[in-house]
C-alpha positions in Angstrom: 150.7 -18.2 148.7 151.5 -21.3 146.7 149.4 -23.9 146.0 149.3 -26.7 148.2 150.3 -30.1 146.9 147.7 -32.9 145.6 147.2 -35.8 147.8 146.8 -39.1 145.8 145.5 -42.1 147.3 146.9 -45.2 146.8 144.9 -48.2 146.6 146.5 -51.7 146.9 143.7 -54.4 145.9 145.9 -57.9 145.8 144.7 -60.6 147.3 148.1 -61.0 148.4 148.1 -57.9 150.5 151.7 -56.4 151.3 153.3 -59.3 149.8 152.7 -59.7 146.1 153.9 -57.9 143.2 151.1 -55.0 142.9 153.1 -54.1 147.0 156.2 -53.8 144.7 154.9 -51.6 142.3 152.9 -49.2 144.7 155.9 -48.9 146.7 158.0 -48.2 143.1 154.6 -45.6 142.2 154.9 -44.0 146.3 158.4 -42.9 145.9 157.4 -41.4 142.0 154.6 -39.5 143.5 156.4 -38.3 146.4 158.1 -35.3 144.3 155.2 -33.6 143.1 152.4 -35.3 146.3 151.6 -35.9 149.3 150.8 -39.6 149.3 148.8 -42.3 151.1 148.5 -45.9 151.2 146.0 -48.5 151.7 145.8 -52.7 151.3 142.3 -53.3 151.0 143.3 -56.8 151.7 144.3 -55.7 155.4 140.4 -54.2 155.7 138.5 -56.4 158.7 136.5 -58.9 157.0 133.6 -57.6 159.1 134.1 -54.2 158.0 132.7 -53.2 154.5 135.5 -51.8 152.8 134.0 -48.9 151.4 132.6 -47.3 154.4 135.8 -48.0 156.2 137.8 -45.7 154.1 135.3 -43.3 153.4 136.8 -40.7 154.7 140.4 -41.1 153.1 138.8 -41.3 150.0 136.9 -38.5 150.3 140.1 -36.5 151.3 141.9 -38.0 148.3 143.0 -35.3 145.0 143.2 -38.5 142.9 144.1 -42.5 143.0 145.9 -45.1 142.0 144.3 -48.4 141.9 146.3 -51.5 141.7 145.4 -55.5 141.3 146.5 -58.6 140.0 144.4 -60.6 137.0 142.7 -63.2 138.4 140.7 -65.4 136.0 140.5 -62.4 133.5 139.5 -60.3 136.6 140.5 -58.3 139.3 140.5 -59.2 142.8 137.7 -60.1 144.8 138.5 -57.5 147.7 138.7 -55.1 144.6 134.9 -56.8 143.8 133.2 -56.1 147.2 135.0 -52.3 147.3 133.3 -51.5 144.0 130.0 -53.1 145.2 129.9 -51.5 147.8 131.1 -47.9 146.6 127.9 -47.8 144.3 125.6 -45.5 146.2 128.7 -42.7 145.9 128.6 -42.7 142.1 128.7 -39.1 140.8 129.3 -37.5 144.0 132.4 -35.2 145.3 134.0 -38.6 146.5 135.2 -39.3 142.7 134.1 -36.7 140.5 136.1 -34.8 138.7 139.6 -36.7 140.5 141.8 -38.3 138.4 142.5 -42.0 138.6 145.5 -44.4 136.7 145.4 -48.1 137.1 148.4 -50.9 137.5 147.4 -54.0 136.7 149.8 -57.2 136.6 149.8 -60.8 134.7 151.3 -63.5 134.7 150.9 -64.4 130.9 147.1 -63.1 130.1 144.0 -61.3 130.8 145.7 -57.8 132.0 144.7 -55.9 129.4 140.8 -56.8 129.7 141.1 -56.2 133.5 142.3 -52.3 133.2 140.5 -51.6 130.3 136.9 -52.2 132.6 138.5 -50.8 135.5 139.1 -47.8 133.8 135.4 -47.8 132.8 134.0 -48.3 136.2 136.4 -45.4 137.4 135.1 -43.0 134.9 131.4 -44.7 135.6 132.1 -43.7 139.4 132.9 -40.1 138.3 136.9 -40.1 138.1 138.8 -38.5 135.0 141.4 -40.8 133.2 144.8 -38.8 132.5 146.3 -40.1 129.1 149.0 -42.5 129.3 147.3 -43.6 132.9 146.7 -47.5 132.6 150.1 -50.0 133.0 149.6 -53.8 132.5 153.2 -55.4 133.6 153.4 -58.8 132.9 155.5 -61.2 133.9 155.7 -62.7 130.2 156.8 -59.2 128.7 159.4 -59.2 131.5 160.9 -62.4 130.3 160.5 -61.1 126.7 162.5 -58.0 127.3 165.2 -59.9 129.0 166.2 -62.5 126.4 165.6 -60.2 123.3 164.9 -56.2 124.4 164.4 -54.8 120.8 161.5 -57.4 120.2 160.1 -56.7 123.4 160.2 -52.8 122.9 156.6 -51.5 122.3 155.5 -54.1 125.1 155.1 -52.3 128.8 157.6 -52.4 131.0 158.1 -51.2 134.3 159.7 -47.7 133.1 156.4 -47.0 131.8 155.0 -46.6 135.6 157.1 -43.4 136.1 154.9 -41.9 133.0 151.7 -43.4 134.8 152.4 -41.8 138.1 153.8 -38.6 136.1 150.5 -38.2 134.2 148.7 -38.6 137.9 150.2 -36.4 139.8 149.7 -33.3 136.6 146.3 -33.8 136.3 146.1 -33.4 140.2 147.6 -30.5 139.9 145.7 -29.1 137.5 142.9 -30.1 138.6 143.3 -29.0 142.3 140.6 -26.6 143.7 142.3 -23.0 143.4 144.8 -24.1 141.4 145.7 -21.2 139.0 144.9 -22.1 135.0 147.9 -24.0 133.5 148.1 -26.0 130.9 149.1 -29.9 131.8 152.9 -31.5 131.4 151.8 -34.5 129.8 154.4 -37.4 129.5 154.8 -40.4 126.9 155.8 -43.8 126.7 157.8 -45.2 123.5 156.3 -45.9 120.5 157.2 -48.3 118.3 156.3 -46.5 115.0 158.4 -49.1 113.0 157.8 -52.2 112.7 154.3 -52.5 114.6 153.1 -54.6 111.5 155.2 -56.5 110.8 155.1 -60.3 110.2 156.3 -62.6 113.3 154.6 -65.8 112.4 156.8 -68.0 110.4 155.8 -70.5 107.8 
């Protein structure tokens, strides 16, 4: 009998909802997952402001093979919705809700700040009791978007949004691998480039 498929949760924590960038790149992320998942989303933004968060998606969380959590940087954070979830997910640190599952992270910019934000996400996820795939953390900014367009060999070591499809790649395998009853198998891992060049070079003039 085969294996069934992983089910990854996806996690949309913009303050903009549906409507922002992080919407675009979790549908771009839903339609990579979809080979290899089943997949589901959620806008915590969308969440009754009565409701905590949290406990109302308990349950898909607990059902969940693995997530993907999205936000934008706001102030050298993430969003506030993102805030109150976390607060409110503490009493379920190292239980079956997250341990063991793997988790990646998208995080968008404007100019700054990205990097800082899905570095400590990553920590809290692995704090919670998720695993972190390698290659599983994306900061697109919208300054390295304007960079590649006017001059794309300069801009090549920066992300870009090719790099999602080895984000969500590198999800779904450690799913699978990780999937209760799935037979031993070593993991597919997937890179992004490189640049092995000229990542020293000097690019402040006189």
């Amino acid at each position: 009998m085969p294996a069934r498929r992983p089910h990854l949760l996806l996690l949309n924590a913009s303050l903009a909802g549906d409507a922002g960038n992080t919407a675009v790149l979790l549908a771009r992320a839903r339609r990579l997952l979809a080979r290899r998942a089943t997949v589901e989303s959620i806008t915590l933004a969308t969440v009754p402001a009565s409701d905590s968060p949290f406990s109302a998606l308990r349950s898909q969380l607990q059902a969940a093979d693995g997530f993907l959590v999205a936000t934008g940087t706001h102030w050298d954070s993430w969003s506030s919705v993102l805030q109150k979830f976390l607060e409110d997910a503490t009493p379920a640190e190292g239980t079956a809700l997250w341990l063991g599952k793997p988790a990646a992270v998208v995080v968008s910019e404007h100019s700054v700040g990205g990097k800082g934000v899905l570095s400590r996400l990553q920590g809290v996820l692995v704090t919670l009791g998720c695993t972190l795939p390698p290659m599983s953390g994306l900061v697109l900014s919208r300054a390295a978007m304007i960079a590649a367009s006017h001059d794309p060999a300069a801009a090549r070591d920066f992300w870009c949004e090719a790099d999602l499809r080895v984000v969500c790649s590198n999800l779904a395998e450690a799913a699978r691998v990780t999937l209760p009853g799935a037979k031993p198998a070593l993991p597919r891992w997937r890179t992004w480039p490189v640049d092995r060049r000229d990542f020293s070079a000097r690019w402040i003039g006189e």
